[in-house]
C-alpha positions in Angstrom: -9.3 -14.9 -36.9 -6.3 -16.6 -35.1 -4.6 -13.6 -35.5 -6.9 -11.6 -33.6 -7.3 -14.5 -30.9 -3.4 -14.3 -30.9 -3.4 -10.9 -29.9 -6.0 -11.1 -27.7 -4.8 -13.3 -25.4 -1.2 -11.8 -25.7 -3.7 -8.6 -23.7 -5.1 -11.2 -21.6 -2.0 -12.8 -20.0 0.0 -9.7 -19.5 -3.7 -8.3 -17.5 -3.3 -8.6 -13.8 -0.6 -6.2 -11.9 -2.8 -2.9 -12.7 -6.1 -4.4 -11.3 -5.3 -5.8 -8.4 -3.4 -3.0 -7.0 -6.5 -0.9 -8.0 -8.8 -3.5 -6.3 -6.1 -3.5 -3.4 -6.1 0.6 -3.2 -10.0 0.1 -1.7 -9.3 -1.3 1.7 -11.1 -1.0 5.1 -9.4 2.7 5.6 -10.4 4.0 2.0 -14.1 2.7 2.6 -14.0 4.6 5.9 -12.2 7.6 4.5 -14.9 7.8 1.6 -18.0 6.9 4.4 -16.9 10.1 6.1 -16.6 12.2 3.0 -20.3 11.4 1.9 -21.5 11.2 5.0 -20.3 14.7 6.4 -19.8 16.5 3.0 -22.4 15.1 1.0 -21.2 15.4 -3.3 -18.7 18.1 -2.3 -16.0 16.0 -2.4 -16.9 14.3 -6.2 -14.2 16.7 -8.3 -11.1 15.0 -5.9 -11.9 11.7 -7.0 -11.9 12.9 -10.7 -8.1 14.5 -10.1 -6.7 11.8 -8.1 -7.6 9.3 -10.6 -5.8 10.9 -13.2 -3.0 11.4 -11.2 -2.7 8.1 -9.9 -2.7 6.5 -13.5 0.3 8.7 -14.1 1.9 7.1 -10.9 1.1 3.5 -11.4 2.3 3.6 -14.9 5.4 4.9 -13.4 6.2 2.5 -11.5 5.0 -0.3 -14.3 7.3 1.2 -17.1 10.7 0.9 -14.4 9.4 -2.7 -13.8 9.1 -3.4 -17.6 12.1 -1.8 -18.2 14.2 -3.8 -15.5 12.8 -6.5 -14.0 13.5 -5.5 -11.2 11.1 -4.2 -8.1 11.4 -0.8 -6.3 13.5 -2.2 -3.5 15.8 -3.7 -6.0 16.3 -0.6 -8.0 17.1 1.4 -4.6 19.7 -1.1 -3.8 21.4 -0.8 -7.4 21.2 3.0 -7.1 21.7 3.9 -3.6 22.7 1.0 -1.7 22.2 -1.7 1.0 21.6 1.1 3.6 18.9 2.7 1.9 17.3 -0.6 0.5 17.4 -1.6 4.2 15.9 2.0 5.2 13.0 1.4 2.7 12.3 -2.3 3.5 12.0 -1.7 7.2 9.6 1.5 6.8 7.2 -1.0 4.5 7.3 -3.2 6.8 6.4 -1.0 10.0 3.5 0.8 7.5 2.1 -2.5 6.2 2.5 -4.0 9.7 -0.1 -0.9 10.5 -2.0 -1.5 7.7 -2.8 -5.1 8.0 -3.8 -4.2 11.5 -6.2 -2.3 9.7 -7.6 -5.0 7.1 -8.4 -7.4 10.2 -10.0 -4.5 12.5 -12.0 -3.8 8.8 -12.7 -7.5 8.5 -14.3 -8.1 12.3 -16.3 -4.9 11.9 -17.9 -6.1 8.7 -18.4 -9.5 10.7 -19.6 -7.9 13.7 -22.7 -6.7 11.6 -23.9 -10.3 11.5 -23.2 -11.0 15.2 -20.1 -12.4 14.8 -17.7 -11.9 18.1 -14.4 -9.7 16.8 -12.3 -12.3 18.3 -13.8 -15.9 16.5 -13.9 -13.3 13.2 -10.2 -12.3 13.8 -9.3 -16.4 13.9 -11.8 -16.9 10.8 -10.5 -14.1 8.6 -6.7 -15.1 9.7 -7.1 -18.6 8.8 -8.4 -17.6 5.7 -5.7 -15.7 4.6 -2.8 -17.7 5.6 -4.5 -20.6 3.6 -4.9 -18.3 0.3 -1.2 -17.4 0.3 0.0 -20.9 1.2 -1.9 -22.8 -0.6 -2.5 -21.3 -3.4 -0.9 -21.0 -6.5 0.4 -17.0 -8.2 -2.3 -17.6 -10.9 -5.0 -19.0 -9.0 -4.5 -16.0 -6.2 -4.4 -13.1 -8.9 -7.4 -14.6 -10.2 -8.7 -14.4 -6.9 -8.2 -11.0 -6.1 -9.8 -10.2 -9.2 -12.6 -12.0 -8.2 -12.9 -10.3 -5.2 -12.5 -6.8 -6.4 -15.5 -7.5 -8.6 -17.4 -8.3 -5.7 -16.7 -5.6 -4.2 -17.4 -3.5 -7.1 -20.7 -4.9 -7.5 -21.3 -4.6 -4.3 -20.7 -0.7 -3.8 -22.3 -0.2 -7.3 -25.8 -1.8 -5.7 -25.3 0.3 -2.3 -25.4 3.6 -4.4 -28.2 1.8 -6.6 -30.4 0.8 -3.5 -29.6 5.0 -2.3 -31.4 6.4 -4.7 -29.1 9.3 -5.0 -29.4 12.5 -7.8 -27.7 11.1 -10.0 -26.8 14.4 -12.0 -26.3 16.4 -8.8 -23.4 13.9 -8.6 -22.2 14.1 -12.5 -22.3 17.5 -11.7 -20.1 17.3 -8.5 -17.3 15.4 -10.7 -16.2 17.8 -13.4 -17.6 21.5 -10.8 -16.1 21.6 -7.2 -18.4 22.1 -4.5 -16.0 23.6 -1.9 -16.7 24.3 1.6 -14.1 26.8 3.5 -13.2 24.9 6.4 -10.5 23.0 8.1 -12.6 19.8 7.9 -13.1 19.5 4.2 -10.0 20.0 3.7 -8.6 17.9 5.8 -10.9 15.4 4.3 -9.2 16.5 1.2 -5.6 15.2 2.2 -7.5 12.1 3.3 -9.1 11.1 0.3 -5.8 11.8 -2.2 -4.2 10.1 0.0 -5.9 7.1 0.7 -6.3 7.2 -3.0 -2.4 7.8 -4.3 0.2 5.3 -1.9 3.4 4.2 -1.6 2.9 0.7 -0.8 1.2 1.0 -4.4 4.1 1.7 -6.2 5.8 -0.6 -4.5 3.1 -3.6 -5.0 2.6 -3.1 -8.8 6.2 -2.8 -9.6 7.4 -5.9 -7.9 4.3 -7.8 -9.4 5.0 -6.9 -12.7 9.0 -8.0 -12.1 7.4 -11.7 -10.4 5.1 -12.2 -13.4 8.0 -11.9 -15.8 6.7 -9.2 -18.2 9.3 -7.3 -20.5 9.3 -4.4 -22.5 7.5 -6.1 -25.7 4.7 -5.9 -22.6 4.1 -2.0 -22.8 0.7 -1.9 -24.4 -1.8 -4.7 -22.4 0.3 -3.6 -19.4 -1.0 0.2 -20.3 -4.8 -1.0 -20.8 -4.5 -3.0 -16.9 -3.3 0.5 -15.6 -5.5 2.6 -17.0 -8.2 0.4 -16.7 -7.6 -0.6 -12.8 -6.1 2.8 -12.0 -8.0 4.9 -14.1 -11.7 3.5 -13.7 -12.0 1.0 -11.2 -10.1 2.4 -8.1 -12.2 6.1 -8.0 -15.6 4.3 -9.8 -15.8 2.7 -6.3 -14.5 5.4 -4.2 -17.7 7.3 -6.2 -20.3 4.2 -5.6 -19.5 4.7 -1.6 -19.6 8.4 -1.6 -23.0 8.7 -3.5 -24.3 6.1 -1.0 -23.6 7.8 1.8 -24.1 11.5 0.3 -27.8 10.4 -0.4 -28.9 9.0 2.9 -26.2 9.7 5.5 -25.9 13.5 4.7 -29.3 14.7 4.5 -29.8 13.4 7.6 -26.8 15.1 9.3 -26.0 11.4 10.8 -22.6 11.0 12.9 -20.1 8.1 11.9 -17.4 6.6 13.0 -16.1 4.5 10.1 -17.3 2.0 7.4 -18.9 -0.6 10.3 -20.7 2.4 11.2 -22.2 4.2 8.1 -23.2 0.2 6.9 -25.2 0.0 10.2 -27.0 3.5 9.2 -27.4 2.7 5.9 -30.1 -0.1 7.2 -32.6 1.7 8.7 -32.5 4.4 5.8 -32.6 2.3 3.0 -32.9 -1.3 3.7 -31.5 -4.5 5.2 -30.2 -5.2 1.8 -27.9 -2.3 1.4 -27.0 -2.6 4.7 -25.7 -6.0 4.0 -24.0 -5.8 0.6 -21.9 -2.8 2.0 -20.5 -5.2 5.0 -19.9 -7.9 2.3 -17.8 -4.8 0.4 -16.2 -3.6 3.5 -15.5 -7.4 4.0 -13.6 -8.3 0.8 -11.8 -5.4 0.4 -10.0 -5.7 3.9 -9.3 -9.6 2.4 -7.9 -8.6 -0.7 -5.4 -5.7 1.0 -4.5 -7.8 3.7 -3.7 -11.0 1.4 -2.0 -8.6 -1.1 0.3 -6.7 1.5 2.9 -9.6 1.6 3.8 -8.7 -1.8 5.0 -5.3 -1.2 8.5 -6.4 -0.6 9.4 -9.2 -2.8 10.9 -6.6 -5.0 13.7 -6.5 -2.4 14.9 -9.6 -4.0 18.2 -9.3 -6.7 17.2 -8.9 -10.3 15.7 -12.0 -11.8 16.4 -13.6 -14.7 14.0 -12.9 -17.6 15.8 -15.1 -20.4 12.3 -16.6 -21.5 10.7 -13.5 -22.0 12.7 -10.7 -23.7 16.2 -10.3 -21.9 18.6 -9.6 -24.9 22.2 -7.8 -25.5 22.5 -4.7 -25.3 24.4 -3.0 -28.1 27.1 -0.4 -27.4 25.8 1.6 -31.0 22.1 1.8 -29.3 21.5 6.0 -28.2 19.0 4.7 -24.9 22.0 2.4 -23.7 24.4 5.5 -24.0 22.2 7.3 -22.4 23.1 8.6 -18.6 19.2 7.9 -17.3 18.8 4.1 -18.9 22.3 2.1 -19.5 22.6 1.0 -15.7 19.4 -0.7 -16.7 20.6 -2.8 -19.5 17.0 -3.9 -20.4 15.6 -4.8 -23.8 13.6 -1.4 -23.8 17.4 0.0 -25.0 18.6 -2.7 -27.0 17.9 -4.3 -30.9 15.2 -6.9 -30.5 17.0 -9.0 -33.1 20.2 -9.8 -30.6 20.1 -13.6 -30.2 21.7 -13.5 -26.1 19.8 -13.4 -23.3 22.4 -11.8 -21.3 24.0 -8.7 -21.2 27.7 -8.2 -23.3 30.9 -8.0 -21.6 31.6 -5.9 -24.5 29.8 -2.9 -24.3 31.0 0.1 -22.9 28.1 1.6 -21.8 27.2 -1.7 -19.3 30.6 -2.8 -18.0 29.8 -0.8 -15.1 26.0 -2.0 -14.1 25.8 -3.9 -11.2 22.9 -5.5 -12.6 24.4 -6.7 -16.3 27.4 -8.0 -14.5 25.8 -10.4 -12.2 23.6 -12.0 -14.9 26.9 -12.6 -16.9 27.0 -16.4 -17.6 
């Protein structure tokens, strides 16, 4: 019994990195982008969601295997690869884009407040203030258990949206796994907008340099695989699919015009009911919160690799094949070296490390 509690919460702790860039991945742009695909191409647009989510859980788990593997973000690894000009390069372009994208969350945030009479300029004060005092004054657990919590509401409150629609549901099983294509410029230009509101850099990006903050090694593969697969792999697209059938059912029989997520919530009211109307503001509401709160993050990987000495950090030894290997021994991580080596640092000794920028400056 212990033993299975043991390993339990050894899941437990390491769960975190892979569901809150999911949750993350649904902000005030991906709600719109999805409003419009329902809303102008009813189900037709099912199959992408399908494809994109395999394909993003074979990016995020990318990027959370290099994080593993070095402790270090994607920023960091630029820098040890390509340089200080590139790093540079890469940091400033994240900045500009989340600059953009936070722009976003708060125009996301007012329009979701506006729906309750709420003036955009008193909402844009409220939402601010609200996020400033989350990242100040809160603790790294007590804010990834909040964007957790948040996510869940906004799952729950897409998942009662499509409920409230009363949509076909097998017309939109169906739609999943056979494509229901229409030749035109539109769809697929809606295309490109749902893969790639779906699949983003700042993604990569966010989950790597969480995974490198929360300290998680290479003895960390497996729970780490279960929070990617089960934040990438369900939760992102089961969303995305919650806002499409809700809009599908009501918005496109209809042949109603929208602008964005403020919009197709409005039009969801008179169609279906106050109550749907107001659980998909609440939605639209905490995802722009949890992007916006979470976009800080994106480039405290730019920071010089950490030291891991309390989780798994060992010597490497020259006699291992992955640390003579071309692809891994700048890396100099535990995921190439004997488990049983007692230091936490790297070994002035070993051939195949004297040269890593990273192994020399955690020499003691």
């Amino acid at each position: 019994m212990l033993r299975i509690y043991g390993r339990l919460r050894f899941y437990l702790l390491a769960l975190g990195p892979g569901l809150v860039t999911a949750f993350a991945d649904n902000d005030a742009g991906g709600i719109t982008t999805y409003s419009l695909a329902g809303a102008q191409f009813g189900f037709g647009l099912m199959w992408v969601l399908l494809v994109t989510a395999i394909a993003l859980t074979v990016t995020q788990e990318t990027g959370a295997r290099l994080a593993l593997a070095t402790g270090q973000g994607l920023a960091g690894l630029i820098r040890e690869r390509f340089g200080v000009r590139w790093t540079a390069f890469a940091v400033l372009t994240m900045l500009v884009a989340n600059l953009g994208t936070t722009v976003a969350e708060f125009a996301g945030m007012a329009a979701a407040f506006s729906l309750f009479g709420v003036p955009p300029g008193l909402s844009s004060i409220l939402t601010a203030s609200l996020v400033v005092l989350l990242l100040a004054r809160g603790s790294f657990t007590r804010i990834q258990y909040g964007f957790v919590a948040i996510g869940a509401a906004v799952s729950i409150a897409y998942a009662f949206s499509a409920y409230l629609a009363h949509p076909d549901w097998g017309h939109a099983a169906r739609a999943l796994v056979v494509p229901e294509i229409t030749a035109s410029s539109a769809y697929f230009l809606m295309l490109v907008g749902v893969v790639g509101t779906t699949i983003t850099p700042w993604g990569q990006a966010l989950i790597q340099s969480y995974i490198a903050d929360k300290g998680l090694g290479p003895r960390d593969l497996a729970p780490v695989r279960v929070d990617v697969a089960l934040g990438s792999g369900v939760l992102t697209n089961l969303i995305a699919t919650f806002i499409i059938v809700a809009c599908a059912a009501t918005l496109f029989p209809t042949g109603r015009s929208i602008n964005d997520a403020a919009d197709a919530a409005a039009a969801l009211g008179p169609l279906v009911g106050p109550s749907a109307r107001t659980v998909f503001a609440v939605g639209l509401f905490a995802a722009a919160l949890s992007r916006s709160a979470s976009s800080r993050r994106h480039c405290s990987a730019s920071r010089p690799c950490r030291s891991r000495a309390r989780t798994s950090r060992v010597r490497p030894s020259a006699s291992s094949a992955g640390c003579r290997s071309a692809g891994v021994r700048r890396l100099c991580s535990t995921a190439c070296c004997p488990s049983s080596s007692p230091a936490p640092r790297c070994s002035s000794s070993s051939p195949d490390c004297r040269s890593s920028r990273s192994c020399s400056s955690r020499r003691s």
